[in-house]
N, CA, C and O atoms as a Tinker XYZ file with bonds, in Angstrom:
   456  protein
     1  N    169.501000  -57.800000  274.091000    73     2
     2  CA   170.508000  -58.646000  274.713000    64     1     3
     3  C    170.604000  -59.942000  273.930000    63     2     4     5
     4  O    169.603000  -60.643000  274.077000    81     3
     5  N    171.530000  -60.445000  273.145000    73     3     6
     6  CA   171.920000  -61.486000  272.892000    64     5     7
     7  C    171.310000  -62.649000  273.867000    63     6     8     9
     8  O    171.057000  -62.393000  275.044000    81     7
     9  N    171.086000  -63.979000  273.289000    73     7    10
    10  CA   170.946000  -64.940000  274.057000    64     9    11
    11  C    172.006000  -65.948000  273.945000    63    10    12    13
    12  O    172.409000  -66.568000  272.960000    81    11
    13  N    172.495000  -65.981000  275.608000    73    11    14
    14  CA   173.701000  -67.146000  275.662000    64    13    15
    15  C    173.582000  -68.983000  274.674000    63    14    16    17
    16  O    172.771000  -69.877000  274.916000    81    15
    17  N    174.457000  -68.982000  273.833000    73    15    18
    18  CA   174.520000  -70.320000  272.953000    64    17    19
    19  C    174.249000  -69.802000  271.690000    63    18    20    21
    20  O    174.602000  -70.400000  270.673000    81    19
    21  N    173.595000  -68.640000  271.662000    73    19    22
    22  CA   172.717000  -68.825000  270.433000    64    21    23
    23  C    173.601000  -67.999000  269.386000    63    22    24    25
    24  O    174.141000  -67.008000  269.877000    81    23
    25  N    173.882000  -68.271000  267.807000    73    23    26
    26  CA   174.703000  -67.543000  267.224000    64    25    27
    27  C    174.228000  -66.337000  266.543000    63    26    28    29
    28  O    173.055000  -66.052000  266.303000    81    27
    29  N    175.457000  -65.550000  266.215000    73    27    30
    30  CA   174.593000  -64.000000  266.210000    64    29    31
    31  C    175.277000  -64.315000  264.624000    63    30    32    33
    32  O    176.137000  -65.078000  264.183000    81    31
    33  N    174.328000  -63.216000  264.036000    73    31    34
    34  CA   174.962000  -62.986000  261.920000    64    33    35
    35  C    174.437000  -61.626000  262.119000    63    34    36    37
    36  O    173.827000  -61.179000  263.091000    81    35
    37  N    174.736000  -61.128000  261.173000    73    35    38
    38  CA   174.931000  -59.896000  260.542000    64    37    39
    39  C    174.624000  -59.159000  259.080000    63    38    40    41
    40  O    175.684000  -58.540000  259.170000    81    39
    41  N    174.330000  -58.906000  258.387000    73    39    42
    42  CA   174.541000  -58.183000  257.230000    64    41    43
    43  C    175.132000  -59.218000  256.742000    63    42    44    45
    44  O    174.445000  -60.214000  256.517000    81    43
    45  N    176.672000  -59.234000  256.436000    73    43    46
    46  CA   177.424000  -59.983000  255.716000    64    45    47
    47  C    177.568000  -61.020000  255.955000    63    46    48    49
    48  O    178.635000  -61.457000  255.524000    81    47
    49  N    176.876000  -61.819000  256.565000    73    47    50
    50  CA   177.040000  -63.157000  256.829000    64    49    51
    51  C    175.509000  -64.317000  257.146000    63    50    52    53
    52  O    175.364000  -65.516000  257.386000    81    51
    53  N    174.521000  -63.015000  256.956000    73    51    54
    54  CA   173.055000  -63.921000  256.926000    64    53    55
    55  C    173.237000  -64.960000  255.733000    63    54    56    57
    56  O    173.352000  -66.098000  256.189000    81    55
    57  N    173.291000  -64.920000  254.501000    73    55    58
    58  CA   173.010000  -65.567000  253.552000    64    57    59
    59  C    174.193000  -67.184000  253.910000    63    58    60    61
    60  O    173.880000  -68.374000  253.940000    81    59
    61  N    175.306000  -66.630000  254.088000    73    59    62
    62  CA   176.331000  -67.557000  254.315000    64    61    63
    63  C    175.583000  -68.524000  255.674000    63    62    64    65
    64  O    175.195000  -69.688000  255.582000    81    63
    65  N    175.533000  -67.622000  256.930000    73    63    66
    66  CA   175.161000  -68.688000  257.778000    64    65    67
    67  C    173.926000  -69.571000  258.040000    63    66    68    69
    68  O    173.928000  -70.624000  258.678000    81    67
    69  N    172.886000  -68.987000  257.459000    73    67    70
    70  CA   171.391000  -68.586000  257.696000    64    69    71
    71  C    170.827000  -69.443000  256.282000    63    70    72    73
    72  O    170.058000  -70.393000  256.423000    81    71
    73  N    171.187000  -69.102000  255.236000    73    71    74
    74  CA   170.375000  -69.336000  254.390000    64    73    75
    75  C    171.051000  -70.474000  253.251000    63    74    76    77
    76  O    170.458000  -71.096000  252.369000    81    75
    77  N    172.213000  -70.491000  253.544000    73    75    78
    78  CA   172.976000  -71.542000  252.636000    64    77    79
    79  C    172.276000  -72.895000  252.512000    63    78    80    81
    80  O    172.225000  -73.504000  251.443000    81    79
    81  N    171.785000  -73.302000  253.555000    73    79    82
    82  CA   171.659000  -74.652000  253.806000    64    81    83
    83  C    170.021000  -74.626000  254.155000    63    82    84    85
    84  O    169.455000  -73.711000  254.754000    81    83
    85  N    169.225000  -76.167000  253.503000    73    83    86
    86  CA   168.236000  -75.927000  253.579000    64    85    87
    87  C    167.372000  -76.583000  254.776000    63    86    88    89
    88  O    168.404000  -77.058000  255.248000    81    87
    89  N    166.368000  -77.030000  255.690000    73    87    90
    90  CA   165.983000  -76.571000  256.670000    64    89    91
    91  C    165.522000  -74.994000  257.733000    63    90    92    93
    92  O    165.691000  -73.777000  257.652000    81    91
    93  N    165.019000  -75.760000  258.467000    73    91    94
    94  CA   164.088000  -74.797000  259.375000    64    93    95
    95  C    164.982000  -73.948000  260.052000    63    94    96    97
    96  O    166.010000  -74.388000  260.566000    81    95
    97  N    164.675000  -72.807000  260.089000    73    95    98
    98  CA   165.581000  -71.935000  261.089000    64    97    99
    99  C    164.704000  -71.028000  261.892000    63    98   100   101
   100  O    163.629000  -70.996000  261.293000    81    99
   101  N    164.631000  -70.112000  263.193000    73    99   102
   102  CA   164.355000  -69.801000  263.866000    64   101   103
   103  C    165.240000  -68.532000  263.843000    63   102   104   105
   104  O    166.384000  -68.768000  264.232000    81   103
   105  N    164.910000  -66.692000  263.337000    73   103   106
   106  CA   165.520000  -65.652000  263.117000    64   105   107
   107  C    165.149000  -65.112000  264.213000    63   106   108   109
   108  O    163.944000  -65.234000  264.432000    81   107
   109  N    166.097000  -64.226000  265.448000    73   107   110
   110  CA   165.345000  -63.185000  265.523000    64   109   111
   111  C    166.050000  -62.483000  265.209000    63   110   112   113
   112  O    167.171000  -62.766000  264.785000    81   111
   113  N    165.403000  -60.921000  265.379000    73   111   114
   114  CA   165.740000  -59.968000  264.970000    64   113   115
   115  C    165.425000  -59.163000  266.204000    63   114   116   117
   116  O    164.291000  -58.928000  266.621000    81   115
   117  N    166.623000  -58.748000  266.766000    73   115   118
   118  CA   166.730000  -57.726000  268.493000    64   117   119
   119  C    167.688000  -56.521000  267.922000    63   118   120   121
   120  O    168.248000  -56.139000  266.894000    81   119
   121  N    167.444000  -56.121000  269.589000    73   119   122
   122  CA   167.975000  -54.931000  269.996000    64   121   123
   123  C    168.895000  -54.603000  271.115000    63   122   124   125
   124  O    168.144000  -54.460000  272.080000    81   123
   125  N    169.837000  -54.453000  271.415000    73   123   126
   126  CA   170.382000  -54.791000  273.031000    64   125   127
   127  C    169.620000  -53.969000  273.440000    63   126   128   129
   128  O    169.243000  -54.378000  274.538000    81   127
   129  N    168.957000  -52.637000  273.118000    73   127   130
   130  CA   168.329000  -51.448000  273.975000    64   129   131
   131  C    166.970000  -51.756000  274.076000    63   130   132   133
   132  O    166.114000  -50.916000  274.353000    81   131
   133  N    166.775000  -52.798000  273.886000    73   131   134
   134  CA   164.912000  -52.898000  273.707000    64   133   135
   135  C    164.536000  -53.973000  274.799000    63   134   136   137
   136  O    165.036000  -55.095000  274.879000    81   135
   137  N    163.646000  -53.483000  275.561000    73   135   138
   138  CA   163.696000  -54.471000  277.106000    64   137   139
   139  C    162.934000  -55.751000  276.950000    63   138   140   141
   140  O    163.021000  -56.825000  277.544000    81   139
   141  N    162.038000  -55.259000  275.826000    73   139   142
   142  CA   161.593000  -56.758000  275.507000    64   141   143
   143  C    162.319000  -57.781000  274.698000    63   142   144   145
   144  O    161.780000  -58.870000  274.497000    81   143
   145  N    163.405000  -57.533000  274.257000    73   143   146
   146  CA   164.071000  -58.313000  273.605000    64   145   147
   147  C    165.229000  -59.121000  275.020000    63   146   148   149
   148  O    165.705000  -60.254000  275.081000    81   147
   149  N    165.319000  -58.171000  275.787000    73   147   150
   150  CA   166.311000  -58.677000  276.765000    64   149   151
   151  C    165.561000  -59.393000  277.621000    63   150   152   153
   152  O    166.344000  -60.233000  278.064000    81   151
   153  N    164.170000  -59.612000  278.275000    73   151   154
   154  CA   163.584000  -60.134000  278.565000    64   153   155
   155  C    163.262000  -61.812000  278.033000    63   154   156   157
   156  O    162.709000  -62.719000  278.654000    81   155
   157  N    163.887000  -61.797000  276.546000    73   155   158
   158  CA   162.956000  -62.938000  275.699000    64   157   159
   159  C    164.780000  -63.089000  275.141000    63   158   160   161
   160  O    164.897000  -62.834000  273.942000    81   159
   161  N    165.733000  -63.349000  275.650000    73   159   162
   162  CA   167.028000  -63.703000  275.621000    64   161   163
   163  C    167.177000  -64.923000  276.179000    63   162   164   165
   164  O    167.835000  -65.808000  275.635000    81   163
   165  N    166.510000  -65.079000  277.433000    73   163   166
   166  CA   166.723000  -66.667000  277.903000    64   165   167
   167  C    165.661000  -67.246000  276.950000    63   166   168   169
   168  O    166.118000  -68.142000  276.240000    81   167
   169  N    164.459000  -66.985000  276.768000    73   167   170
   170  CA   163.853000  -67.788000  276.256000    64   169   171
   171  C    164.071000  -68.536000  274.634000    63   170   172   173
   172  O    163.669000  -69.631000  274.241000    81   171
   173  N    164.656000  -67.754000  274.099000    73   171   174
   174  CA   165.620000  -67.806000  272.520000    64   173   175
   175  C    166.746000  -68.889000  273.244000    63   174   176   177
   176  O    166.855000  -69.966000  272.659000    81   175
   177  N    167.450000  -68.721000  274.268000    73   175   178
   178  CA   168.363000  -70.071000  274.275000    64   177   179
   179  C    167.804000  -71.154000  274.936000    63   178   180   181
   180  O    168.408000  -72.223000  275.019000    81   179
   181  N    166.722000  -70.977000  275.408000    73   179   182
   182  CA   165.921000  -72.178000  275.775000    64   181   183
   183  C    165.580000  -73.010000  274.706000    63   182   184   185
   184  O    166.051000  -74.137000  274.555000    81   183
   185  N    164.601000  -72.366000  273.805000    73   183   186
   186  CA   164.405000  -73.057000  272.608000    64   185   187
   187  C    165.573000  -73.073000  271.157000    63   186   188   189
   188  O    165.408000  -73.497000  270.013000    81   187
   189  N    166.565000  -72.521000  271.714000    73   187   190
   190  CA   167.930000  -73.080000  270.753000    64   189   191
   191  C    167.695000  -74.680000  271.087000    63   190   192   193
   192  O    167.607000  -75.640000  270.322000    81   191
   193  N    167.628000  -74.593000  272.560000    73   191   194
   194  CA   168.610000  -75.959000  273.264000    64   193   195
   195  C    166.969000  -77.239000  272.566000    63   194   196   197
   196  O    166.952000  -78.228000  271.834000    81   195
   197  N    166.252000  -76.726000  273.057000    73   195   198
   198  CA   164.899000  -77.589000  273.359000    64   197   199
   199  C    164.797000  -77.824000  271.545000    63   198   200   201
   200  O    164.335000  -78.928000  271.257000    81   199
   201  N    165.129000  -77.020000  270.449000    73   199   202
   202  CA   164.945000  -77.478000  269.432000    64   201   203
   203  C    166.229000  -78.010000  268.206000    63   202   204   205
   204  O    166.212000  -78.269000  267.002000    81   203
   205  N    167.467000  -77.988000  269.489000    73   203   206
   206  CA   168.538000  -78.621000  268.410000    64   205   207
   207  C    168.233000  -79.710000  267.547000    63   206   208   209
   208  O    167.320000  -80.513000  267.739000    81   207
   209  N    168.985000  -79.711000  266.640000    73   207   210
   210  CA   168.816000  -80.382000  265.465000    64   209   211
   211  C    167.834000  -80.866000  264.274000    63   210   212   213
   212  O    167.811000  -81.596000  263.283000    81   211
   213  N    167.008000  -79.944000  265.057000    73   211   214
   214  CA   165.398000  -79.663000  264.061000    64   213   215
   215  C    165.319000  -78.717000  263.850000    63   214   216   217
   216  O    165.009000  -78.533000  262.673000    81   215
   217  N    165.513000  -77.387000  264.722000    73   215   218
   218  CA   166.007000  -76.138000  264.205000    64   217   219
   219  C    166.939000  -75.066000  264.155000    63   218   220   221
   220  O    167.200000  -74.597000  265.263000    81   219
   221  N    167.493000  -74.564000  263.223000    73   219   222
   222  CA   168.575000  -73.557000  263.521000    64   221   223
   223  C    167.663000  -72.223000  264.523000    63   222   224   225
   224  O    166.491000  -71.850000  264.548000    81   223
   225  N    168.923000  -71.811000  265.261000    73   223   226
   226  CA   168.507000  -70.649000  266.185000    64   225   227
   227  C    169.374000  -69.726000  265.668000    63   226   228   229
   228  O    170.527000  -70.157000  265.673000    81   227
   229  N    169.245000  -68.459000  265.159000    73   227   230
   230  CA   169.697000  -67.099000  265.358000    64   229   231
   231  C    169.228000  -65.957000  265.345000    63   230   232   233
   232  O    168.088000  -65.696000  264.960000    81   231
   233  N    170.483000  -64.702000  265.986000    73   231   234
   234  CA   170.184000  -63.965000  266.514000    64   233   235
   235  C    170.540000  -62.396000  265.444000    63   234   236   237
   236  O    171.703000  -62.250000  265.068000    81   235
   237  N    169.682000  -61.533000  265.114000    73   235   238
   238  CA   170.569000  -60.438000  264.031000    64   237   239
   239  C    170.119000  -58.820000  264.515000    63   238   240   241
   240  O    169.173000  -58.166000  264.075000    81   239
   241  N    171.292000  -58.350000  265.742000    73   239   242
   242  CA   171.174000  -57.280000  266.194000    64   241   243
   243  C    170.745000  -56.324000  265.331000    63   242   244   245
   244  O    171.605000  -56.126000  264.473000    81   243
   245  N    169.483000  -55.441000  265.151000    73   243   246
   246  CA   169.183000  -54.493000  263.900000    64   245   247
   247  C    169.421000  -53.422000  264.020000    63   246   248   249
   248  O    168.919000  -52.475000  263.415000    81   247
   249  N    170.376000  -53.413000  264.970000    73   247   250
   250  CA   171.293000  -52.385000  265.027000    64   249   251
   251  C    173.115000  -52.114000  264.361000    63   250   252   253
   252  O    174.069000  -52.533000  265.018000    81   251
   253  N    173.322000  -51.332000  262.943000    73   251   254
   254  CA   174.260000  -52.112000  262.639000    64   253   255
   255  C    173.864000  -52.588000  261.503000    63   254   256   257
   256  O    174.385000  -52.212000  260.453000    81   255
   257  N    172.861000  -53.506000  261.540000    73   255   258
   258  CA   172.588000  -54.516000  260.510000    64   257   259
   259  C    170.912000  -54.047000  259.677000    63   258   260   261
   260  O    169.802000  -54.564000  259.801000    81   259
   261  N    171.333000  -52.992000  258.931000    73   259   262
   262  CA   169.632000  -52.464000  258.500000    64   261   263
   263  C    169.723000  -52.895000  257.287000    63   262   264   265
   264  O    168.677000  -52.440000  256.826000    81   263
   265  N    170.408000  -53.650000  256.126000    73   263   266
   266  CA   170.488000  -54.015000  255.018000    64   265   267
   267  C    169.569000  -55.645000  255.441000    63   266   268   269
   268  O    168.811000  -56.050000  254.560000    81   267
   269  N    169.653000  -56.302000  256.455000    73   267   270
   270  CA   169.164000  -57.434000  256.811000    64   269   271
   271  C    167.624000  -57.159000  257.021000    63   270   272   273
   272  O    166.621000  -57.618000  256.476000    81   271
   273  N    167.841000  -56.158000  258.102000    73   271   274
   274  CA   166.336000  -55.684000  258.949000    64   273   275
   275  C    165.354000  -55.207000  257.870000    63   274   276   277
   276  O    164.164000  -55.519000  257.839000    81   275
   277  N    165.882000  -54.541000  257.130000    73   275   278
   278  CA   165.098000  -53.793000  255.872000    64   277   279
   279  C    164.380000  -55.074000  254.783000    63   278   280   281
   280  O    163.164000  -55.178000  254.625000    81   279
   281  N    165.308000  -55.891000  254.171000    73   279   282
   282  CA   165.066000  -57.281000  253.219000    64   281   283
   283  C    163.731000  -57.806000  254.205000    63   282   284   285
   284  O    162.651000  -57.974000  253.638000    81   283
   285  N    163.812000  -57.991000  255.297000    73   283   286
   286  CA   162.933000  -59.003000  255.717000    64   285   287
   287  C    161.699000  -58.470000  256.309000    63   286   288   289
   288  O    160.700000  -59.059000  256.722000    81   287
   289  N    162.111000  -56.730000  256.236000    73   287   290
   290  CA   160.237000  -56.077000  256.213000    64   289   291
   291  C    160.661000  -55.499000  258.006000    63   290   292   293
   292  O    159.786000  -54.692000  258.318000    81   291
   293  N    161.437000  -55.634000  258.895000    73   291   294
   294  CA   161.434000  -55.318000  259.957000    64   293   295
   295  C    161.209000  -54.115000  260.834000    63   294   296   297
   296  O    162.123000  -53.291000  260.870000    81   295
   297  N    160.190000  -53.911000  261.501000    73   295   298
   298  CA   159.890000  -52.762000  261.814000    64   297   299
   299  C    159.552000  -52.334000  263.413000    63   298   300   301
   300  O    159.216000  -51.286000  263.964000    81   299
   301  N    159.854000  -53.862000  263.906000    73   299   302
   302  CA   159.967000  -53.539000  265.310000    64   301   303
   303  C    160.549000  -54.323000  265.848000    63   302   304   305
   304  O    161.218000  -55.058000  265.123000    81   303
   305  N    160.595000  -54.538000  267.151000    73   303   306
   306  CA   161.860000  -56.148000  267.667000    64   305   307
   307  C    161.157000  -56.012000  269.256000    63   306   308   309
   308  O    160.794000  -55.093000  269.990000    81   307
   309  N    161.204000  -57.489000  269.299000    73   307   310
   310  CA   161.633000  -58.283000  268.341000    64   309   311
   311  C    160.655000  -58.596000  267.782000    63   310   312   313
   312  O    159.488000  -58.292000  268.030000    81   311
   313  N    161.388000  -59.681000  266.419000    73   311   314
   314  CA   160.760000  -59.973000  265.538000    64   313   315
   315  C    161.216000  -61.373000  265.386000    63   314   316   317
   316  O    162.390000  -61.661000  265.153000    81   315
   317  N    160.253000  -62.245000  265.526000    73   315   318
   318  CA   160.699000  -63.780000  265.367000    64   317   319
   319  C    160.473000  -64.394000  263.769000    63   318   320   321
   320  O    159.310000  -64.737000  263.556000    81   319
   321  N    161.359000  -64.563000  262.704000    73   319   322
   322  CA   161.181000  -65.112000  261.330000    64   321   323
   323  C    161.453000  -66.762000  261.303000    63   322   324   325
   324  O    162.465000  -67.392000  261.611000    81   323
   325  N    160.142000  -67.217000  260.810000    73   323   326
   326  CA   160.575000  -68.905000  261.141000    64   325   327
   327  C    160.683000  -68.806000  259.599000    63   326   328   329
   328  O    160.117000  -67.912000  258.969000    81   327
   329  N    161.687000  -70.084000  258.836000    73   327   330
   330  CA   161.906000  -69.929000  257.907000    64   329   331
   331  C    162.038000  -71.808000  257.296000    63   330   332   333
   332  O    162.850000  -72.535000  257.869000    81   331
   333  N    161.523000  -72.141000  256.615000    73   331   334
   334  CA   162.076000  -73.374000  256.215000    64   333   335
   335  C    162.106000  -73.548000  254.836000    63   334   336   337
   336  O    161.192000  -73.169000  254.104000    81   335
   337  N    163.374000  -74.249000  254.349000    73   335   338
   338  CA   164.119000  -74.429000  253.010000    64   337   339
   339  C    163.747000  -72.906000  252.484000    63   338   340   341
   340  O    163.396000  -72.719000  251.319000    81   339
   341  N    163.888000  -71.515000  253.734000    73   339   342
   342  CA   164.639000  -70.353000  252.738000    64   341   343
   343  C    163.426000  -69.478000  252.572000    63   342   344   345
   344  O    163.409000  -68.260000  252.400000    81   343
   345  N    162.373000  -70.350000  252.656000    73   343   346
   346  CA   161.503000  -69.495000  252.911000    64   345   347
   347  C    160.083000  -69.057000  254.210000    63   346   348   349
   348  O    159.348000  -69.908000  254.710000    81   347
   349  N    160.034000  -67.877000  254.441000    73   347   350
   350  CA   159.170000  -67.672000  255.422000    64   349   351
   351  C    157.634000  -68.463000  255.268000    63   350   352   353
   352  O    156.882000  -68.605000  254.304000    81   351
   353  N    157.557000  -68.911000  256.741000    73   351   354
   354  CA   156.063000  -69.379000  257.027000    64   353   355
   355  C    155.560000  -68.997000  258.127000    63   354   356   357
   356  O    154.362000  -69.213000  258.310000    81   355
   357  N    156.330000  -68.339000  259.130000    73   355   358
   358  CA   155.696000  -67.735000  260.385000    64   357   359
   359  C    156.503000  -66.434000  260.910000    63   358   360   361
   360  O    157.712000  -66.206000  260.962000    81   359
   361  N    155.606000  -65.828000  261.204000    73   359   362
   362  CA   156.168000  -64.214000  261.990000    64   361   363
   363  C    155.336000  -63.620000  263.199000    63   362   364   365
   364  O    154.264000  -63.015000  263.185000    81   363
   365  N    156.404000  -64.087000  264.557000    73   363   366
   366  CA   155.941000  -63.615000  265.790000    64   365   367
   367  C    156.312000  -62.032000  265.807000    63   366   368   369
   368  O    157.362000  -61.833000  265.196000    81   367
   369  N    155.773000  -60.943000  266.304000    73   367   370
   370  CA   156.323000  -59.860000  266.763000    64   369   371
   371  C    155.960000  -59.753000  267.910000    63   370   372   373
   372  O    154.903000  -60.184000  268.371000    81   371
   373  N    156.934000  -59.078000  268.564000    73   371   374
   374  CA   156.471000  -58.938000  270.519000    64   373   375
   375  C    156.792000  -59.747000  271.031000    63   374   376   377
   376  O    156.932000  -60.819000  270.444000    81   375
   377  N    157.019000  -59.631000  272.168000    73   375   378
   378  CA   157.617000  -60.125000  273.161000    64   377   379
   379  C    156.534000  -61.538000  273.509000    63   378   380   381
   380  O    155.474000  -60.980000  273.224000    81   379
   381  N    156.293000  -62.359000  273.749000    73   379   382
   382  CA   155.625000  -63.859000  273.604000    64   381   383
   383  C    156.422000  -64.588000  274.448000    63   382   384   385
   384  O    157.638000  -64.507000  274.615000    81   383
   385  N    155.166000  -65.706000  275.250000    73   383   386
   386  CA   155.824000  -66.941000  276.217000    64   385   387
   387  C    156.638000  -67.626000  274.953000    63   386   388   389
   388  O    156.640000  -67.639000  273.722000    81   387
   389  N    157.441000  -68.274000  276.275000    73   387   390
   390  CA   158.288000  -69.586000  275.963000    64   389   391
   391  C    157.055000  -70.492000  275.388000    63   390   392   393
   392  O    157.210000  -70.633000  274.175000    81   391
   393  N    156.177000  -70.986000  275.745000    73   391   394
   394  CA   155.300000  -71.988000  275.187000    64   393   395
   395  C    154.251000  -71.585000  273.933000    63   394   396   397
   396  O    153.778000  -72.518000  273.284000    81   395
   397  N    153.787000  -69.833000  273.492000    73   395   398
   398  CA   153.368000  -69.879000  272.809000    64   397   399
   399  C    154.602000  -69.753000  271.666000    63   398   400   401
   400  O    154.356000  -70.528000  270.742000    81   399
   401  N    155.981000  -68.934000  271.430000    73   399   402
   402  CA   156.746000  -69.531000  270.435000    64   401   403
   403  C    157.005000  -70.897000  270.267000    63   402   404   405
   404  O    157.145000  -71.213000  269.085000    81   403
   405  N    157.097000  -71.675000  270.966000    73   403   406
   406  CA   157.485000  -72.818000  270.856000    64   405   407
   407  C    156.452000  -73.775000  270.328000    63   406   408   409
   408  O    156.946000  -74.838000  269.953000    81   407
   409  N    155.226000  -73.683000  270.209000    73   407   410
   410  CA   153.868000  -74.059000  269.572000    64   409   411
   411  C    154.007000  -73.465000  268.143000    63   410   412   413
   412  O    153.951000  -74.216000  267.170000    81   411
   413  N    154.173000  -72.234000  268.014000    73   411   414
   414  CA   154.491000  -71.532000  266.276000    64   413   415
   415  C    155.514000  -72.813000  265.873000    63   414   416   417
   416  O    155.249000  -73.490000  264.879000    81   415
   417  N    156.859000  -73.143000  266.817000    73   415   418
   418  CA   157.931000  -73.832000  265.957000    64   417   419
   419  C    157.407000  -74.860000  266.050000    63   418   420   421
   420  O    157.108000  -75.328000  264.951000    81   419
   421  N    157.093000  -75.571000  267.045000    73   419   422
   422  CA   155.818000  -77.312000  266.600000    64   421   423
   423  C    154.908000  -77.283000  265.538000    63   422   424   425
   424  O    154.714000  -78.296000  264.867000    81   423
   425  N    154.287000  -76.154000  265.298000    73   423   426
   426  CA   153.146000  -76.191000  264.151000    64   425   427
   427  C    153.546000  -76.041000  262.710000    63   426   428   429
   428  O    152.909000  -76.523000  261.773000    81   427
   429  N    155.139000  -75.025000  262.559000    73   427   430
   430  CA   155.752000  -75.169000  261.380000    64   429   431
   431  C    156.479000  -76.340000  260.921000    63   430   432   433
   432  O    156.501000  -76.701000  259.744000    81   431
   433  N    157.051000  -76.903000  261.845000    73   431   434
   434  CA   158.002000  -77.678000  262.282000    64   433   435
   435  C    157.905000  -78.486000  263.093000    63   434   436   437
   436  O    158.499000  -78.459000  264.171000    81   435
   437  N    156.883000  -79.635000  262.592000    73   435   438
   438  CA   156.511000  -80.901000  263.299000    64   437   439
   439  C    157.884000  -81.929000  263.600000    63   438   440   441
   440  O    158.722000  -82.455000  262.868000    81   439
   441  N    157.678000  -81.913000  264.816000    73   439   442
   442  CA   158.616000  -83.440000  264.802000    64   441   443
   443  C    158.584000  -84.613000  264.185000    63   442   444   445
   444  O    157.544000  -85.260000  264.308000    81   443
   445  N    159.749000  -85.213000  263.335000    73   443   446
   446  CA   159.790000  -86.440000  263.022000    64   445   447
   447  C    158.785000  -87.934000  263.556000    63   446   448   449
   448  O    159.168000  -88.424000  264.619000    81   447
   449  N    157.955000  -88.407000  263.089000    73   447   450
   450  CA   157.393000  -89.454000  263.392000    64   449   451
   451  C    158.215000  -90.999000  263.486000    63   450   452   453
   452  O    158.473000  -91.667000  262.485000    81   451
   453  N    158.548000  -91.391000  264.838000    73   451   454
   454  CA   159.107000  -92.757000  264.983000    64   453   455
   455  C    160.166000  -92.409000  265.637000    63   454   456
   456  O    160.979000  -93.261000  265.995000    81   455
């Protein structure tokens, strides 16, 4: 299940939306048919909201989209890819609290001091 706010890419449009620009981003990689992914849908727009402007949030159905899922090693969902300036530094798999992802994105992705 998609998470409400959060933007979805694809195949043809990861590099364009996702990777053009440099900063932290926050990937997942779902399934609409996978219950743990629909389960962990609010929690992906929770931490869209809770980490605007420090981190990008998206979403890349791997269904459809196996030229994406394949590049980045994907083999189950979800799959959380934290990424900064382009390249990977953290990989959640499974379904996980709101507070332990959100500790992975504090620990990659410290907040600004001041």
């Amino acid at each position: 299940m998609s998470a409400p706010h959060v933007p979805q890419v694809t195949d043809s449009d990861l590099d364009r939306m996702v990777l053009a620009e440099p900063g932290a981003v926050l990937l997942e990689f779902y399934s609409q048919t996978c219950p743990h992914c629909v389960r962990m849908a609010p929690i992906v727009s929770r931490l869209a909201e809770r980490f605007a402007g420090r981190v990008r949030v998206y979403q890349l159905n791997v269904l459809g989209n196996t030229l994406a899922a394949s590049r980045y090693g994907i083999h189950g969902v979800p799959t959380f890819v934290l990424l900064v300036d382009r390249d990977e530094v953290d990989r959640i798999i499974g379904e996980v609290s709101e507070e332990a992802l959100a500790e992975r994105i504090e620990k990659a992705v410290p907040a600004p001091v001041g």
